[in-house]
N, C-alpha and C positions, 0 to 999 in steps of 0.2 A: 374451667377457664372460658371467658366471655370468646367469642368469633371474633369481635374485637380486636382482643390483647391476641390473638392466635395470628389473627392479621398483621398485628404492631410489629412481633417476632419473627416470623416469614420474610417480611421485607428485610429487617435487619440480618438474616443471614443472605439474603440475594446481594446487601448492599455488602456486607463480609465478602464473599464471594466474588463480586465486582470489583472491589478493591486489591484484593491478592491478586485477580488476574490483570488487573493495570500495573501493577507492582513486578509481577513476570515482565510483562512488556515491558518499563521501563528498563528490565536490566536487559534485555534481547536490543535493544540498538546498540547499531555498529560505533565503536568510537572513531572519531574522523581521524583520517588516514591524508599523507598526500597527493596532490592529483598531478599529473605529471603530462606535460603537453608533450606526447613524445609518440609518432607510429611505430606501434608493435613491430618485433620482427615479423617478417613472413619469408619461411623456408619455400622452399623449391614443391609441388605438388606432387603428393607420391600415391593419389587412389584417385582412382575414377568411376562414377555412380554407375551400375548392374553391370561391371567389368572385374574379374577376379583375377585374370592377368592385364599387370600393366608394364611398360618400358618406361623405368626413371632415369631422363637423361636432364634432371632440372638440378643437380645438388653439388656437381664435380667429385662425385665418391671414386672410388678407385672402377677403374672398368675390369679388373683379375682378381676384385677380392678380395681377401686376404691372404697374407702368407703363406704358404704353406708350411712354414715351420710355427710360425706366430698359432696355426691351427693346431698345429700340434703342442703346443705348448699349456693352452686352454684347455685343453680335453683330457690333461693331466689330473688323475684320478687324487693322485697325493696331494693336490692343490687344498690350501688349509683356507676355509670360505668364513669360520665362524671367530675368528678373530680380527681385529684392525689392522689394515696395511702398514707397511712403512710410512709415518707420516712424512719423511724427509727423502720420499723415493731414491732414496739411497744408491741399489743397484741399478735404477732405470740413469741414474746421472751418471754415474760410472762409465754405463755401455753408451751414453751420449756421448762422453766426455771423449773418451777412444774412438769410437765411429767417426766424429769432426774432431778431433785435435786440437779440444776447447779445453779451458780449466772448469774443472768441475766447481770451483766455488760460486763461481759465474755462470750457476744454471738452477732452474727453478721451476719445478712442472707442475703443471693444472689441470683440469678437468677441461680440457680441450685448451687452445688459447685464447678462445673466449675468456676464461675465469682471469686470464694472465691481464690480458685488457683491463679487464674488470678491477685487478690489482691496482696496477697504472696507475689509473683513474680515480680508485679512492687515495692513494696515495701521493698525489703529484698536485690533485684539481682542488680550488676552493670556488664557491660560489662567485661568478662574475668573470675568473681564469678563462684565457681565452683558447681554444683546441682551434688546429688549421686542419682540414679534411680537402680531399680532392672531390669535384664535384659529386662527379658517380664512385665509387668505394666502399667496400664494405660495410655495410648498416652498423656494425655492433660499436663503430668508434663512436659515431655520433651518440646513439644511444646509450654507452654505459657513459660519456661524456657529462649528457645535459642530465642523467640521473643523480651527479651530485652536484648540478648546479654550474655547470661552466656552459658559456658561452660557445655555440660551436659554427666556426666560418667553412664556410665552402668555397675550395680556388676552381675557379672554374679549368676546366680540361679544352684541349684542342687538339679536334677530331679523336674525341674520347680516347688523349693521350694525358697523363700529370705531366700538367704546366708546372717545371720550376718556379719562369719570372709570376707566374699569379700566385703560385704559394709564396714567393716570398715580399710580394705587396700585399697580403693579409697582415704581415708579420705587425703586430704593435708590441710595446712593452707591457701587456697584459696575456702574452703568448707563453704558456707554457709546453704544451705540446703539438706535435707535429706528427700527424697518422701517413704514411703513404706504404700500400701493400705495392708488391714488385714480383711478378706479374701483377697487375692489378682485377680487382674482380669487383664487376662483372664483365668489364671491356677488355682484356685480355693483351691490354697494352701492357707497356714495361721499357722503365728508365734505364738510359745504358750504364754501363759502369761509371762514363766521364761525366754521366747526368749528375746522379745520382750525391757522386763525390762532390761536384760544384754544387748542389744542392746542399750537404752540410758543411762545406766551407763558404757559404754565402749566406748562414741563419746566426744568427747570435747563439753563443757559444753554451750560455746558461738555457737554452731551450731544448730539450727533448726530444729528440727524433730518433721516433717508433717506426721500424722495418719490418713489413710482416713477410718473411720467406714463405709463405702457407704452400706457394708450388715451386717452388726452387729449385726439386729434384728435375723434373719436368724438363726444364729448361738446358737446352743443347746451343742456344744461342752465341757465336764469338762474342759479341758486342756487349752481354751481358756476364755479371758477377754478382755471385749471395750476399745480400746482407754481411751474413755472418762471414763471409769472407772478406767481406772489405773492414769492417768495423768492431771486429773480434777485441780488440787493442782500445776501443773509443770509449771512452768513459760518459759520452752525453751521447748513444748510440744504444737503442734497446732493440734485440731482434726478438720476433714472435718465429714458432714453429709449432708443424702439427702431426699427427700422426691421423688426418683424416682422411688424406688424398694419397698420394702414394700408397700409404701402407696400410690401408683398407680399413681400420678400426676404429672409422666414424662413431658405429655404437657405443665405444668403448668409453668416449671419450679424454681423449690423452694427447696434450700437447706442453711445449716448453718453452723457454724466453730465457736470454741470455743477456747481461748485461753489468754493470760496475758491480765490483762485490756490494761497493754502499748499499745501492739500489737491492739488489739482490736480499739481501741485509734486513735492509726496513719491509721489503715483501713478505720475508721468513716471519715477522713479526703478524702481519694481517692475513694472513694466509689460513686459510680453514684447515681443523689440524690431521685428516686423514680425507684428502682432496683429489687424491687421485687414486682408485680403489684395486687392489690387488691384481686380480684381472687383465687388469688395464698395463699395471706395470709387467705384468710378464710377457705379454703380448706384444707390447713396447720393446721388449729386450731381443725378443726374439727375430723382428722384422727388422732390425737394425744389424742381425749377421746373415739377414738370407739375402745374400746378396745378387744370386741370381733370379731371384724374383723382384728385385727392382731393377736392375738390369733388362730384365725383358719388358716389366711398365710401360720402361724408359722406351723401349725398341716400339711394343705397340702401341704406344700414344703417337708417335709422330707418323707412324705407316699409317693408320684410320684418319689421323687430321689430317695428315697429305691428300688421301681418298678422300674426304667428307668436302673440303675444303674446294677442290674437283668438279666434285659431284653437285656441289651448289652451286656454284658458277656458270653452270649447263640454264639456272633459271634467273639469272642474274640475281642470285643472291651474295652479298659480297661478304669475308670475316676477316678477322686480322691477321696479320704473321702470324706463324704458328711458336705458341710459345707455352701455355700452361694444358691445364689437361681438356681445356672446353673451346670452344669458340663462340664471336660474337658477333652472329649473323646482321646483316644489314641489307631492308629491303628497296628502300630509299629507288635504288634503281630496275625494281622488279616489277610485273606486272601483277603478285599478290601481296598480300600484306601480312604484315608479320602476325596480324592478329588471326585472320584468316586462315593460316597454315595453323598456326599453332589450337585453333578449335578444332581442324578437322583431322589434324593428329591426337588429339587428345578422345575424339570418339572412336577413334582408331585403336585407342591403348597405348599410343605416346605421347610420353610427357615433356616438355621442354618447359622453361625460364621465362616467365615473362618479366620483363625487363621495367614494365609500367610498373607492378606491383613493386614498393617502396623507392624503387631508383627514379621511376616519372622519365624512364626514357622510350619514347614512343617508334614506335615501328622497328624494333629489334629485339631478338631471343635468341638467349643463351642456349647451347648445344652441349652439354656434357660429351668428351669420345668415350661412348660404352667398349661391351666387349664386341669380339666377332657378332657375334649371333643379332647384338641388339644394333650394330651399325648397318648392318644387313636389313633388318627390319626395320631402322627407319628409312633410308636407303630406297628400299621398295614401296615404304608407304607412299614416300612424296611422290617418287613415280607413278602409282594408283592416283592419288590424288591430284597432280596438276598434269596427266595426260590425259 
């Protein structure tokens, strides 16, 4: 064979070889996806760089824990792991249904109530559907909101309290939903009962108004009533609830929503079919008879926000009534800034809320009430720090 023709054939398998691997590549691009104009959530900060203990007071988790009966029920050897939950959490709606003196067919749990949201939303919203939010409130409405294409307004708040009269001048006839959490978070305000009521006797009737009780247990307020206790009866009334704050089992993730059997109904339909995972529901069941461990929550949450609430005032730091499990400091009249405290707690090994990241509300953060140990320690940090 000529060096020639040895040449001819060499190239022709380089050019072989060149071609399979453009042929790889073409099948390795991504097919396009949707792009969605929407800021990620951002949770509360729970690590801090060459610090192996930290204090997370950014997330409103429970300051005791968990149960101690709900511990004991997890750590339950007999617990059967290798099989699928109840997908119709069955006994966690039962021990619901008793604990609040709800009808069980009008309840429906999730993978925290985020996923409940997230239900909602595919179910209610079509592209251009208009959602009413309070200014500052919980990020996830907006977000699983404009995920399927609805439109989402914001009423503005005063003195980061929900404004009824602006929620209800957003209202046009492309309004299907109405989000407002009660406390609300992350301003720790909250609608009185006679708000709350003029609030859906003053919205068109066919519109949706989503109640989120997320801290309801919390609340010792006269002035104030749950969701689920005013609106248990309301057929255009959906309440969220959760098991992440009172009853410690953020990790677990387990929450539920109550609302018209319809509604209830057409959720069972889109509902992923084993969505809230074993676990979760026993845990559930459990923290719903220990009753003096929400009992005392209830005791230590308002004894530390009374103290914390004290205790910042000494630097003119101001927060709201005392109403859910956190507060929501304000610098405005203080001689540091909220940004400023919250860096030099944070090298410290305490975490708190900054309020700029996705809310955009400048010079205040959120204070979770930890337990003893960590209300102590933030406590003495500030005093290290602004003495």
């Amino acid at each position: 064979m000529s060096i020639f023709l040895k040449i001819v054939l060499f190239s022709i398998k380089i050019c072989n070889f060149i071609y399979k691997e453009l042929i790889k590549l073409k099948k390795m691009v991504t097919p396009k996806f949707k792009k969605f104009k929407i800021e990620a959530y951002k949770p509360g900060k729970s690590k801090v760089k060459k610090l192996k203990k930290v204090i997370k007071l950014s997330a409103n988790e429970s300051a005791l824990g968990i149960s101690p009966m709900a511990k004991k029920s997890i750590s339950n050897k007999k617990m059967i792991l290798d099989k699928y939950p109840d997908g119709k959490s069955q006994d966690l709606k039962k021990a619901i249904s008793k604990k609040y003196k709800c009808d069980l067919n009008k309840i429906i749990c999730g993978a925290g109530s985020d996923e409940i949201i997230q239900m909602l939303c595919q179910l209610y919203l079509n592209p251009n559907d208009e959602v009413i939010v309070p200014e500052y409130s919980f990020l996830m409405y907006r977000i699983y909101a404009k995920i399927v294409g609805a439109k989402v307004l914001f009423a503005k708040e005063v003195n980061f309290k929900v404004s009824i009269r602006e929620i209800l001048k957003k209202i046009t006839r492309k309004t299907k939903i109405v989000f407002v959490a009660n406390p609300n978070n992350p301003t720790a305000t909250y609608l009185t009962k006679k708000e709350i009521l003029e609030l859906r006797n003053k919205m068109n009737k066919n519109i949706l108004l989503v109640v989120d009780d997320a801290y309801s247990e919390y609340m010792k307020n006269n002035d104030y009533t749950s969701g689920l206790d005013l609106f248990r009866n309301k057929d255009n009334v959906f309440i969220l609830r959760t098991f992440s704050k009172m009853f410690g089992l953020a990790s677990l993730r387990v929450g539920w929503g109550y609302g018209s059997k319809k509604i209830i109904d057409a959720l069972n339909v889109i509902k992923p079919p084993f969505n809230v995972n074993g676990v979760a529901q026993h845990a559930a069941i459990a923290s719903l008879r220990d009753t003096k461990f929400i009992s005392r929550s209830v005791r230590h949450n308002l004894l530390y926000a009374k103290k914390l609430k004290k205790f910042l005032e000494v630097y003119n730091i101001s927060s709201n009534k005392i109403s859910a499990n956190f507060l929501f400091l304000n610098f405005d009249n203080s001689k540091i800034s909220a940004k400023y405290l919250y860096e030099k707690l944070k090298q410290k090994g305490v975490i708190l809320r900054s309020t700029e990241d996705g809310y955009g509300i400048k010079n205040k953060l959120r204070l979770t009430i930890g337990s003893k140990e960590e209300n102590l320690k933030f406590m003495n940090t500030v005093k290290r720090i602004l003495n």
